[in-house]
C-alpha positions as CSV (number, residue, x, y, z in Angstrom):
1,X,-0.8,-17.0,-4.0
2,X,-4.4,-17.8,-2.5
3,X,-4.1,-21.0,-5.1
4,X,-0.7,-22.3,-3.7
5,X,-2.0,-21.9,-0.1
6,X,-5.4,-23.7,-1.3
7,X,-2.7,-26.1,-2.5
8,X,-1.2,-26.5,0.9
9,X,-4.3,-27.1,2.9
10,X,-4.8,-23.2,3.7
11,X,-8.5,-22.2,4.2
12,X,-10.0,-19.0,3.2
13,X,-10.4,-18.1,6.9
14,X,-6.5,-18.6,7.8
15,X,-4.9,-16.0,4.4
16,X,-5.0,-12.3,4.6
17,X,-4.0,-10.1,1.7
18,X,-2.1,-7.6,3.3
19,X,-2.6,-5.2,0.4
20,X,0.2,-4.3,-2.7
21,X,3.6,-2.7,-2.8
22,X,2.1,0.6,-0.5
23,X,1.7,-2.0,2.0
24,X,4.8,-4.0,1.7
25,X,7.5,-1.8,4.4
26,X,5.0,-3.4,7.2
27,X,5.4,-6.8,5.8
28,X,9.2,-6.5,5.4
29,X,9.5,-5.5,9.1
30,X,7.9,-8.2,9.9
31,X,10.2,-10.3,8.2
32,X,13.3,-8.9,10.1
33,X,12.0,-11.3,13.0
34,X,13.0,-14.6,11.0
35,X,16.7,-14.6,12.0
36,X,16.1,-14.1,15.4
37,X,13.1,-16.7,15.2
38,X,15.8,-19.0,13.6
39,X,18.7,-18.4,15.7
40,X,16.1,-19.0,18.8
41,X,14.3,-21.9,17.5
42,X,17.0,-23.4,15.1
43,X,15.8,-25.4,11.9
44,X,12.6,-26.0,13.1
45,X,9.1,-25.1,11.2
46,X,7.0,-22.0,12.9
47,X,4.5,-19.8,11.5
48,X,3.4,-16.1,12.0
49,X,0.1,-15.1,13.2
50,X,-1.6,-12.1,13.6
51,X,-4.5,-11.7,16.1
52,X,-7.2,-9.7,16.0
C-alpha cells in the first residue's frame, strides 16, 4: 500500500499503518462516517485525518 501512496504523491510523514486484522474493527468504524460525509458534502473529494 505504502508504494501506491508513494505513487500518489504521499510522503512517509502523511501514512500510518494502523496495524493488521486485530486492528481492523477501529478502522471499519471509522469508515461508517463516509455516508454521512457524502450525504453532507455530496460528490466532492475529502480526506480523513487523525491528529495527534
Amino acid at each position: 500500500m505504502r508504494t501506491i501512496l508513494h505513487s500518489i504523491g504521499w510522503n512517509d510523514d502523511r501514512i500510518l499503518d494502523l496495524g493488521g486484522i486485530s486492528t481492523a474493527r477501529g478502522t471499519e468504524a471509522m469508515a461508517l462516517m463516509v455516508p454521512s460525509l457524502l450525504g453532507t458534502l455530496g460528490l466532492v473529494p475529502f480526506a480523513l485525518t487523525v491528529a495527534h
